[in-house]
Backbone as JSON Lines, residues from 0, in Angstrom:
{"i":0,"aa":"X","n":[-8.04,7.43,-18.76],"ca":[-7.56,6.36,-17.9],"c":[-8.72,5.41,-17.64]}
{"i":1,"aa":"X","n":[-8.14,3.91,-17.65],"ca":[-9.58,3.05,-17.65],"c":[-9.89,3.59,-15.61]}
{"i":2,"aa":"X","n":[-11.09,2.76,-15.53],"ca":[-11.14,2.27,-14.16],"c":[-10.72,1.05,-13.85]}
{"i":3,"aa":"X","n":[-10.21,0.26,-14.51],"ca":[-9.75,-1.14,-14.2],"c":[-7.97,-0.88,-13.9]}
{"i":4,"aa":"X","n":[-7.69,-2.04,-13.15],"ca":[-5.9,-1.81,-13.03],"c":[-5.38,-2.53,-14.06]}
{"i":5,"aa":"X","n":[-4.25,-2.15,-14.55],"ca":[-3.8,-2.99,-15.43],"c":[-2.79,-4.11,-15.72]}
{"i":6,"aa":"X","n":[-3.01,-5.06,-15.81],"ca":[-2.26,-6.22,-15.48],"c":[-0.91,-6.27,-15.52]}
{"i":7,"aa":"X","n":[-0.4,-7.02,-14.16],"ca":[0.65,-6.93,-13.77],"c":[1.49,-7.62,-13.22]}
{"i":8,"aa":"X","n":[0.69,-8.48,-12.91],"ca":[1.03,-9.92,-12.02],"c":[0.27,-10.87,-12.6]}
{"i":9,"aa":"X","n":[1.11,-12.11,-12.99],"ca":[0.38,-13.37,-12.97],"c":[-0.66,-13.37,-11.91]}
{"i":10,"aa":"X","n":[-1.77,-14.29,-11.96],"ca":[-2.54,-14.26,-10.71],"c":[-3.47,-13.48,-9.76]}
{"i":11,"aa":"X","n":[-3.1,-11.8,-10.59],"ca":[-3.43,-10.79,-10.15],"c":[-5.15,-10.96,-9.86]}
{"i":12,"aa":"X","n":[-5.67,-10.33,-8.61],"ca":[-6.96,-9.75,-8.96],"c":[-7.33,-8.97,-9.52]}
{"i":13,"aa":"X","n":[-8.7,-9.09,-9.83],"ca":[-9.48,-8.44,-10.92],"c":[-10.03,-6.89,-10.12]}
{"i":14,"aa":"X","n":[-9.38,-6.14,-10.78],"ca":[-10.05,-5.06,-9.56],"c":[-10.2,-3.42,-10.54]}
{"i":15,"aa":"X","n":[-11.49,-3.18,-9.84],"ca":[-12.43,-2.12,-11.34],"c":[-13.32,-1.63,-10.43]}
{"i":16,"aa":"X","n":[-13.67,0.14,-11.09],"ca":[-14.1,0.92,-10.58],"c":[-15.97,0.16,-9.48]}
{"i":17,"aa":"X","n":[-16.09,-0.87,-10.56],"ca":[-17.61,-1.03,-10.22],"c":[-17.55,-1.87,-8.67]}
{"i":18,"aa":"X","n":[-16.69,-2.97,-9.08],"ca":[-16.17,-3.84,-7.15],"c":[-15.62,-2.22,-6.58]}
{"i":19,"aa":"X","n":[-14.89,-1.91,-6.5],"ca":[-14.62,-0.92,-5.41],"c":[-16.15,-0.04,-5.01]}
{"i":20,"aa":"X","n":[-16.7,-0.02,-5.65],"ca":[-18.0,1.0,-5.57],"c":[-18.95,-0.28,-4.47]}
{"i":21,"aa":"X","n":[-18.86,-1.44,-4.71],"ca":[-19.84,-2.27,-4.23],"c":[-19.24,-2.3,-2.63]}
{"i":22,"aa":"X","n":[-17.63,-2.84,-3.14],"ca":[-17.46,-2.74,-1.44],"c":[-17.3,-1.71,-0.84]}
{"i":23,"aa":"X","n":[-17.29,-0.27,-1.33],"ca":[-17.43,0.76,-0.56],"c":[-19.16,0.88,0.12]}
{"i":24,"aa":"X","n":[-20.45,0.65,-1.1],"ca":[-21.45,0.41,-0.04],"c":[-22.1,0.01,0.59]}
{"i":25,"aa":"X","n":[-21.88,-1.53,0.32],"ca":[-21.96,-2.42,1.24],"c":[-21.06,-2.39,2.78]}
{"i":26,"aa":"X","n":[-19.64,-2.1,2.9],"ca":[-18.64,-1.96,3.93],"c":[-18.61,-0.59,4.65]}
{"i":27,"aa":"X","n":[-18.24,0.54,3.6],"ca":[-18.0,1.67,4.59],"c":[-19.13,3.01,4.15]}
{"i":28,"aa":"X","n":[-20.24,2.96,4.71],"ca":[-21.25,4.13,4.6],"c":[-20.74,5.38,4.14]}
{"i":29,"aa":"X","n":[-19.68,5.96,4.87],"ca":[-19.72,7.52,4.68],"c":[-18.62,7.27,3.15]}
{"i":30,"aa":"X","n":[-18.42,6.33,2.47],"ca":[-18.1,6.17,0.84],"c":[-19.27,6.67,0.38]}
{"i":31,"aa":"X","n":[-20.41,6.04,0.38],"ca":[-21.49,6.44,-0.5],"c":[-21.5,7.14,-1.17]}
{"i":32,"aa":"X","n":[-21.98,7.04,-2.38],"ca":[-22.81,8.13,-3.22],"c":[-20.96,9.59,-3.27]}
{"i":33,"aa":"X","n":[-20.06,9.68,-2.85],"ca":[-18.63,9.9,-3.02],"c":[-18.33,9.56,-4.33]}
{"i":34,"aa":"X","n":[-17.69,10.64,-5.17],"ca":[-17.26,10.68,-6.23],"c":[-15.89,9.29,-5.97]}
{"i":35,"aa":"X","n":[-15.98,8.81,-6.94],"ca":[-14.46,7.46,-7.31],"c":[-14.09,7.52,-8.33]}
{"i":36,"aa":"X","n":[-12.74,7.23,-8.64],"ca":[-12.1,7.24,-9.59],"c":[-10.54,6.24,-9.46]}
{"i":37,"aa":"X","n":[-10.12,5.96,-10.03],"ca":[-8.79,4.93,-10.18],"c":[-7.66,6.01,-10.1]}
{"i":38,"aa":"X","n":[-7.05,5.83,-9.11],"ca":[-5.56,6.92,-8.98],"c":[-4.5,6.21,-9.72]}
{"i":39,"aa":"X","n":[-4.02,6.98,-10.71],"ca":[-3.12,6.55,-11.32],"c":[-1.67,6.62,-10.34]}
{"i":40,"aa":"X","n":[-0.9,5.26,-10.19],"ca":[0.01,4.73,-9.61],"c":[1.6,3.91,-10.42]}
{"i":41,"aa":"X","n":[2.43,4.49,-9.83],"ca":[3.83,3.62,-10.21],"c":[3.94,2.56,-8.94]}
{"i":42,"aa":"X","n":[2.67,2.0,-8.57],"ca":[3.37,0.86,-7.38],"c":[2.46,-0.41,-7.91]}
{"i":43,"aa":"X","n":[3.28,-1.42,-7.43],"ca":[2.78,-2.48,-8.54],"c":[2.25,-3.34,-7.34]}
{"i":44,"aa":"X","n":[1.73,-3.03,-5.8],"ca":[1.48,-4.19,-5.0],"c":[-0.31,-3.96,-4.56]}
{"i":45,"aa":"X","n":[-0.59,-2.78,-4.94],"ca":[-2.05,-2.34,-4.19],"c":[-2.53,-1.26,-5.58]}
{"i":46,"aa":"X","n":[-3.91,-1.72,-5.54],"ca":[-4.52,-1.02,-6.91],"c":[-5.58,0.52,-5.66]}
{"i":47,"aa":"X","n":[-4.97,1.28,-6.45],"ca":[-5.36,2.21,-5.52],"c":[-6.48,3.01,-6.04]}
{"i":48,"aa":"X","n":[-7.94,3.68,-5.14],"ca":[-8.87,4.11,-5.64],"c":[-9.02,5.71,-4.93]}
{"i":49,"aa":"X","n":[-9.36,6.34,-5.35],"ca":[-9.83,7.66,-4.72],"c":[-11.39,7.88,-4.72]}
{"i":50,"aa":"X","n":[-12.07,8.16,-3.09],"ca":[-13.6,8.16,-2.54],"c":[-13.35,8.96,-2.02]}
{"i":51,"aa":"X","n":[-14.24,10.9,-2.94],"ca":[-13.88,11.32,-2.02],"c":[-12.83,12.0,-1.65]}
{"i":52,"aa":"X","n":[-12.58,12.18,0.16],"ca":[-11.57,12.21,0.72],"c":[-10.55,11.39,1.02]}
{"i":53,"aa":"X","n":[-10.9,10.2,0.64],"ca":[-10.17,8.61,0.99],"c":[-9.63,8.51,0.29]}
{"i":54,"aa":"X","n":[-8.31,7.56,0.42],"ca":[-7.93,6.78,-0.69],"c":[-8.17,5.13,-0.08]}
{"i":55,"aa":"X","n":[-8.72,3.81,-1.39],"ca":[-9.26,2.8,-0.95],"c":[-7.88,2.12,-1.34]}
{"i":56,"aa":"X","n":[-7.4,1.03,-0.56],"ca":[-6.3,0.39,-1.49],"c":[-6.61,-1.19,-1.2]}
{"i":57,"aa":"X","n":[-6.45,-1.72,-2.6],"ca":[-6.84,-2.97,-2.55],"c":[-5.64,-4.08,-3.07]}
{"i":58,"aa":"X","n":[-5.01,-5.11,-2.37],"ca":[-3.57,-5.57,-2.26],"c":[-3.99,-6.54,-3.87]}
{"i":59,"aa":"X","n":[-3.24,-6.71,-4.71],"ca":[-3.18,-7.27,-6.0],"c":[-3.15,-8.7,-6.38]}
{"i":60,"aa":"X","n":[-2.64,-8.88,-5.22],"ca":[-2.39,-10.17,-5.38],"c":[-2.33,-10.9,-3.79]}
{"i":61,"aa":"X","n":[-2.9,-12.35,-3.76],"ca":[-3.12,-12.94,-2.47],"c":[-1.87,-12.63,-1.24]}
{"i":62,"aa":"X","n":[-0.43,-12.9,-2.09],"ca":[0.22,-12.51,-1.06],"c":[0.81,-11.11,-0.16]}
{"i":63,"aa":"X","n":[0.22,-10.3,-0.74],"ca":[0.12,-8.73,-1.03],"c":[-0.65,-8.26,0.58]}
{"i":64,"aa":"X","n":[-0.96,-9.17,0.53],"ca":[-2.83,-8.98,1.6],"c":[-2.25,-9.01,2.66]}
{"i":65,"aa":"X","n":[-1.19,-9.66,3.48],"ca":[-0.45,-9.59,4.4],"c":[0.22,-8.24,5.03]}
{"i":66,"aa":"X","n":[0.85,-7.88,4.05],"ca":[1.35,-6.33,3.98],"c":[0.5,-5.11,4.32]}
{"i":67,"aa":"X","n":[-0.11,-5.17,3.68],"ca":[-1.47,-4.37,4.33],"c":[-2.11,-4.51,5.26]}
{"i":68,"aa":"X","n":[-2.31,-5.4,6.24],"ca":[-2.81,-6.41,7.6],"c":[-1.82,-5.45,8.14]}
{"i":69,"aa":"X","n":[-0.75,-5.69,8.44],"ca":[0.66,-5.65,8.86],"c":[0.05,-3.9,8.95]}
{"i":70,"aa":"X","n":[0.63,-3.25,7.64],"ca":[0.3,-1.84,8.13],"c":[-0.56,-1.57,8.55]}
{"i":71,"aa":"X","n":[-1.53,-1.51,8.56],"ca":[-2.9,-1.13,9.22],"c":[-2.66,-1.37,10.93]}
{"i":72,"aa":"X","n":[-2.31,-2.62,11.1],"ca":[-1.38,-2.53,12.17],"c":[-0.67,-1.3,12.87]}
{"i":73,"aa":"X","n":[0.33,-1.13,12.15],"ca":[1.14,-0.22,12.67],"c":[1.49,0.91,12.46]}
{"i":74,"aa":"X","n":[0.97,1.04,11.44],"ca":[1.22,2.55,11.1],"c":[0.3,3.67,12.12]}
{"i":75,"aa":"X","n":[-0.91,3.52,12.64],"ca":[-1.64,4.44,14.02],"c":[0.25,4.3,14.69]}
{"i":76,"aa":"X","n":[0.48,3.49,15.18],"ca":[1.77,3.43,16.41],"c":[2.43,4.25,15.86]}
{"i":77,"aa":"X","n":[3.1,3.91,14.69],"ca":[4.11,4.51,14.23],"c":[4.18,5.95,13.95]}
{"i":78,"aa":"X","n":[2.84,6.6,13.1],"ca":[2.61,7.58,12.4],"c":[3.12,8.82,13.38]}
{"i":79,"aa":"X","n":[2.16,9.05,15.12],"ca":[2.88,9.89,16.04],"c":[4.66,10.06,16.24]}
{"i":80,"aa":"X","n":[5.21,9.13,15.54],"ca":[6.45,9.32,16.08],"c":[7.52,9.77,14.5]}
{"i":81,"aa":"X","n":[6.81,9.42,13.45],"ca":[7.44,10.13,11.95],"c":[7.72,11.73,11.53]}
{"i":82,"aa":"X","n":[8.54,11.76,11.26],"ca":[8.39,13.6,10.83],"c":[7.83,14.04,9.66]}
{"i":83,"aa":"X","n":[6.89,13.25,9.15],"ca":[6.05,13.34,8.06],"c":[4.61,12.67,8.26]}
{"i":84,"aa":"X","n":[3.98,13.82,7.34],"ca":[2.25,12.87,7.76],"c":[2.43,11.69,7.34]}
{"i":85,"aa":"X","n":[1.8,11.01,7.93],"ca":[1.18,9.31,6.82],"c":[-0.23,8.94,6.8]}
{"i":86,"aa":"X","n":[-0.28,8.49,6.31],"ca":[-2.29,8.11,5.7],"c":[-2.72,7.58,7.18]}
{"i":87,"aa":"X","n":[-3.95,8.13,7.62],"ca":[-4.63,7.85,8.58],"c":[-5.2,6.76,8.63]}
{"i":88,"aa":"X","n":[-5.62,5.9,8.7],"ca":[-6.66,4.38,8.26],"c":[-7.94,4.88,9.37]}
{"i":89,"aa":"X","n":[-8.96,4.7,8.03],"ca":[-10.05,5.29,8.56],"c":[-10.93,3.78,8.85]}
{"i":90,"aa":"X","n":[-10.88,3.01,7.61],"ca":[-11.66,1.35,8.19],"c":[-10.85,0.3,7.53]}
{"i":91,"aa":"X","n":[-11.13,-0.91,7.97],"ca":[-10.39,-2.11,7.13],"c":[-11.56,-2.65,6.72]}
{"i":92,"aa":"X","n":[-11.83,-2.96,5.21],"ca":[-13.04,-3.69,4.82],"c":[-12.37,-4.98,4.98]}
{"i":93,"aa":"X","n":[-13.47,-5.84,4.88],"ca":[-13.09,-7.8,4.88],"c":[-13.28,-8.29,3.91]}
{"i":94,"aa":"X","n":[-13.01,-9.67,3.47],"ca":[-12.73,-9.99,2.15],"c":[-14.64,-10.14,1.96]}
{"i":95,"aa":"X","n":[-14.68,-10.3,0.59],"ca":[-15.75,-10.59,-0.08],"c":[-16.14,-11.18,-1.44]}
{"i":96,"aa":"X","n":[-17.14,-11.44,-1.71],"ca":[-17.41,-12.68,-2.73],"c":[-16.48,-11.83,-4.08]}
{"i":97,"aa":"X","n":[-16.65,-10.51,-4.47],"ca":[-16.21,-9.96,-5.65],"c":[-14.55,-10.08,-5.34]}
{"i":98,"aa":"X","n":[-13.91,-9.8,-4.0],"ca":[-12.71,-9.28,-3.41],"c":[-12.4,-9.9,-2.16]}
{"i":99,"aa":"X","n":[-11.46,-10.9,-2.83],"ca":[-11.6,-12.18,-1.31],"c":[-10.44,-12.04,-0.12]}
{"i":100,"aa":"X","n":[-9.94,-10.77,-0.27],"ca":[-8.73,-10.09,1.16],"c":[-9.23,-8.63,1.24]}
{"i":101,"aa":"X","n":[-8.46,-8.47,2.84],"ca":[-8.83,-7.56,3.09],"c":[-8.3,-6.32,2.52]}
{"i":102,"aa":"X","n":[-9.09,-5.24,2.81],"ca":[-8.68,-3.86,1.74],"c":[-8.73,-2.85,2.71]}
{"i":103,"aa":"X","n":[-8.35,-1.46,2.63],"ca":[-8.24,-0.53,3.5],"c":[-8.53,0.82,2.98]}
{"i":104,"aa":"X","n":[-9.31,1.71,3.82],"ca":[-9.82,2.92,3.39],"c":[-8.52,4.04,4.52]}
{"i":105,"aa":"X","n":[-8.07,4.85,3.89],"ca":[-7.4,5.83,4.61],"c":[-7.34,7.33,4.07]}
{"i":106,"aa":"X","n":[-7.23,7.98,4.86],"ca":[-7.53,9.67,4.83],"c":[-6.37,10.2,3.83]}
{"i":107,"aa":"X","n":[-6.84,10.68,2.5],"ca":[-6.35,11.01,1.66],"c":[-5.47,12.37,1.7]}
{"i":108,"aa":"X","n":[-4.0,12.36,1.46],"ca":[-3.35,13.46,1.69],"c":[-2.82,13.85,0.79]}
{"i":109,"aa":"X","n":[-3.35,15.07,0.58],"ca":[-2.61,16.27,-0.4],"c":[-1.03,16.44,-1.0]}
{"i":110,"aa":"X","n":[-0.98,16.51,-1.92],"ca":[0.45,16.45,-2.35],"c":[0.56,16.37,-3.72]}
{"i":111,"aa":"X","n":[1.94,16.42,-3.77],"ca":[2.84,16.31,-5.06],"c":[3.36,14.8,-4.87]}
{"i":112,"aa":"X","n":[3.34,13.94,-5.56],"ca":[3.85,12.34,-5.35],"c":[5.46,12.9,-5.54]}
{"i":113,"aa":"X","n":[5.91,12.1,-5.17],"ca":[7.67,12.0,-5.3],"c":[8.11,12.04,-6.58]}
{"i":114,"aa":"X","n":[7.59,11.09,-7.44],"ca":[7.98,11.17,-8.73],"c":[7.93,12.34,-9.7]}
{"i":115,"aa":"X","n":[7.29,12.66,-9.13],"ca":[6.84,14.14,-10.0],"c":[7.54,15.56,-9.3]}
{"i":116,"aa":"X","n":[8.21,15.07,-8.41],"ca":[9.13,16.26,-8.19],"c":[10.51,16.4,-8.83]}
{"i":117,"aa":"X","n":[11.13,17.68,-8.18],"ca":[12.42,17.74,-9.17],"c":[13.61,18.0,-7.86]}
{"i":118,"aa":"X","n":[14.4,16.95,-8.05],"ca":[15.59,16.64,-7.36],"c":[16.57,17.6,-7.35]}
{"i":119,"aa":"X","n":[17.69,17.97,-6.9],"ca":[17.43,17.88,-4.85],"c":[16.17,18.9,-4.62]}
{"i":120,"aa":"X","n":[15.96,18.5,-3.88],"ca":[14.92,18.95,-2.73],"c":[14.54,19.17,-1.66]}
{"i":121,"aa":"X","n":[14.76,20.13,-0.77],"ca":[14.3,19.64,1.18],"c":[13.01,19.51,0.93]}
{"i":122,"aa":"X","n":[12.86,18.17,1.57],"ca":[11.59,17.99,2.23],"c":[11.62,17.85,3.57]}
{"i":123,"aa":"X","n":[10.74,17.4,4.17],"ca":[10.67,17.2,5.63],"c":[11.16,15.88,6.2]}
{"i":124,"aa":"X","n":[11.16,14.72,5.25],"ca":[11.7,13.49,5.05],"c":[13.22,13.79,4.89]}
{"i":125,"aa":"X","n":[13.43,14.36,4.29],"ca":[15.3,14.38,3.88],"c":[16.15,15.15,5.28]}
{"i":126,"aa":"X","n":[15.05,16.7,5.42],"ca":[15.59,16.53,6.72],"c":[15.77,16.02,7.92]}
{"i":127,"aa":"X","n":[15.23,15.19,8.07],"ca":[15.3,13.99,9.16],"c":[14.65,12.77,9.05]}
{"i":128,"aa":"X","n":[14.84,11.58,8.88],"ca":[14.75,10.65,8.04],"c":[14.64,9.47,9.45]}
{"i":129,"aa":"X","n":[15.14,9.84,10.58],"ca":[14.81,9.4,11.6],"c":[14.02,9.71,13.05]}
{"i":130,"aa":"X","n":[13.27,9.24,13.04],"ca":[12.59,9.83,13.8],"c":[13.17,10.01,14.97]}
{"i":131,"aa":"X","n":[12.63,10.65,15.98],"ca":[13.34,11.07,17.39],"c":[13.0,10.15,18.45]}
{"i":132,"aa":"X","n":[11.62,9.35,18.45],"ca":[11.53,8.79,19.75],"c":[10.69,7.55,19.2]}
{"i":133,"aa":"X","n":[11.57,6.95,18.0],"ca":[10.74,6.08,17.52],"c":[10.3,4.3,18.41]}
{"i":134,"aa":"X","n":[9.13,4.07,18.4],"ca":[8.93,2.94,19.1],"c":[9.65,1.24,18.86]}
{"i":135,"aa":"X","n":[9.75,0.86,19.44],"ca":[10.39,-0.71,19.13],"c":[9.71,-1.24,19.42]}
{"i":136,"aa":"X","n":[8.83,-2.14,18.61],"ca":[7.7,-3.32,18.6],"c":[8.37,-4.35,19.32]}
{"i":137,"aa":"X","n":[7.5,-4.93,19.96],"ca":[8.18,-6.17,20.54],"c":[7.52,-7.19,19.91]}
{"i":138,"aa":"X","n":[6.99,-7.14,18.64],"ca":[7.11,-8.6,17.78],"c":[7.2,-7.64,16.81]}
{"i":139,"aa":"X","n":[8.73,-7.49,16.34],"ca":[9.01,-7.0,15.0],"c":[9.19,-8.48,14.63]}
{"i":140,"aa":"X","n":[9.0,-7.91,13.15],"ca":[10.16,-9.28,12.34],"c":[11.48,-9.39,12.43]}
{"i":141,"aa":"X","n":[12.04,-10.46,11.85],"ca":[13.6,-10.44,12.25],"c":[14.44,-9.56,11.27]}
{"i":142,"aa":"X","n":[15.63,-9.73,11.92],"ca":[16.35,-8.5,10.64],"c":[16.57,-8.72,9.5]}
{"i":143,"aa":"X","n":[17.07,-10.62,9.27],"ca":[16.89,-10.84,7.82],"c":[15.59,-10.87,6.97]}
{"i":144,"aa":"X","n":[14.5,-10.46,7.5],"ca":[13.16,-10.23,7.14],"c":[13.09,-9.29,6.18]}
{"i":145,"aa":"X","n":[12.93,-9.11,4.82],"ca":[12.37,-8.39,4.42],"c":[10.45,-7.75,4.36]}
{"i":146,"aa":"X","n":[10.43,-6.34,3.87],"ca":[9.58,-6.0,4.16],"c":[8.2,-6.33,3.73]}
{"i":147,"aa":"X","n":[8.05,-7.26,2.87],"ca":[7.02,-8.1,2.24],"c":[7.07,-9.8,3.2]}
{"i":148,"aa":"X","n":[8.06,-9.52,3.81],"ca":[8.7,-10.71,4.68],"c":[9.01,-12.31,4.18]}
{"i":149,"aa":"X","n":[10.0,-11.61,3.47],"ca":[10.33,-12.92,2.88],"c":[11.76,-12.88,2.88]}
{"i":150,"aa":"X","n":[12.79,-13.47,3.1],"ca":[14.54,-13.39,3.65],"c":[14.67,-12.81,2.35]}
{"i":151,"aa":"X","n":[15.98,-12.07,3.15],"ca":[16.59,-10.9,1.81],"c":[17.24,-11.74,0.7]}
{"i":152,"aa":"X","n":[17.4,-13.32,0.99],"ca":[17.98,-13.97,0.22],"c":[17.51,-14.2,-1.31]}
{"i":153,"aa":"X","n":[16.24,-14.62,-0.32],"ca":[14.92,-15.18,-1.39],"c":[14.75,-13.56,-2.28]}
{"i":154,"aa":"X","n":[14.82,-12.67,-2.25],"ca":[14.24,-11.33,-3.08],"c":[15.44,-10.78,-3.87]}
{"i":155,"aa":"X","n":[16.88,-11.62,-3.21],"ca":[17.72,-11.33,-4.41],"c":[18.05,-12.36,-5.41]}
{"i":156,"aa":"X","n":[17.88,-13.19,-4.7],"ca":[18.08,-14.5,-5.66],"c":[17.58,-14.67,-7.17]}
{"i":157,"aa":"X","n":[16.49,-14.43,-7.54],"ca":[16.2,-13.91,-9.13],"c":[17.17,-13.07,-9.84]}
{"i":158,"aa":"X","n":[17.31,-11.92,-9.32],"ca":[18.47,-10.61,-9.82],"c":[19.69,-11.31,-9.9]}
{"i":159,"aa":"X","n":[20.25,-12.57,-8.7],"ca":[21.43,-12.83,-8.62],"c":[22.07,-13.79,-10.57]}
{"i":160,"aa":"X","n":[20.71,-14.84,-10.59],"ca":[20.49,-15.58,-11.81],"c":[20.66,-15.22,-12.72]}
{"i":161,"aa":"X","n":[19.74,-13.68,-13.05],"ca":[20.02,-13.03,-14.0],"c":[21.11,-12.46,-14.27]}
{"i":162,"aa":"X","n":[22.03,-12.04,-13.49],"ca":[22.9,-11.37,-13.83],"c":[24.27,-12.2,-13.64]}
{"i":163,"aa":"X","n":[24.07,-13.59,-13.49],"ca":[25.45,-14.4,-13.84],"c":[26.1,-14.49,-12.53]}
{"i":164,"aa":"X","n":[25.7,-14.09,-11.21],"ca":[26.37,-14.48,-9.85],"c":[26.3,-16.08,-9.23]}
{"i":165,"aa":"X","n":[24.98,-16.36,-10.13],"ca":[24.43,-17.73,-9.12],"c":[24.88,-18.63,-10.4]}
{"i":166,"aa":"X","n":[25.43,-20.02,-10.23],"ca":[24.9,-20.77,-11.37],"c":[23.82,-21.72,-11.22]}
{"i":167,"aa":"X","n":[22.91,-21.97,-12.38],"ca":[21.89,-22.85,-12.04],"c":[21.88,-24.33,-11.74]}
């Protein structure tokens, strides 16, 4: 597997084992001298690195960078109230000359990825999928918001084209 991600997006940043190594020691100390390597991923929005105990994730593309802001945000709030672990966020690095948005280091958790399991399955997610005393932000986004936040309109509208619903 290289250390570089592999292209995926028009526009994409450039992102490789050697920048992640720089902004790990320049930004977050206890990276140092931490074994790294490129985690191989089926998600196409954050190029993801393993330091270590960490995992580093770095958003792909400019508008990407938001999303990650956003979680880092909320996921501490949220995480106490899920019936499943979620990644701890240990620091937020800041943009920089190699990597010009921000990126995030979080506490790496053990597992089997989803994909690689074999269906049906109980997990701890399937059995309860809602949490019990979950919090309500008082600046959520709105409901037609999708989760990259952009109206559910706008994210079907391509699919709609393609498949002969819309005419041009």
């Amino acid at each position: 597997m290289s250390d570089s991600v592999p292209l995926l997006h028009r526009n994409q940043l450039q992102v490789n084992a050697d920048i992640v190594r720089r902004l790990i020691d320049t930004q977050f100390p206890d990276g140092r001298g931490l074994p790294l390597r490129r985690h191989p991923s089926t998600g196409t929005v954050n190029a993801i690195y393993r330091v270590g105990e960490f995992s580093v994730r770095l958003p792909l593309l400019a508008e990407f960078a938001d999303a990650l802001t956003k979680e880092v945000h909320w996921l501490p709030r949220l995480a106490r109230h899920l019936p499943l672990a979620c990644p701890e966020v240990v620091a937020v690095g800041q943009p920089a000359e190699e990597y010009p948005h921000p990126w995030a280091v979080f506490r790496w958790i053990d597992g089997t990825p989803v994909f690689e399991t074999k269906w049906p399955r109980q997990t701890p997610w399937r059995r309860s999928s809602t949490p019990s005393k979950a919090p309500t932000p008082a600046a959520h986004p709105p409901h037609d918001v999708g989760a990259r936040g952009l109206r559910c309109a706008t994210e079907t509208l391509p699919y709609e084209r393609h498949s002969g619903r819309l005419s041009e």
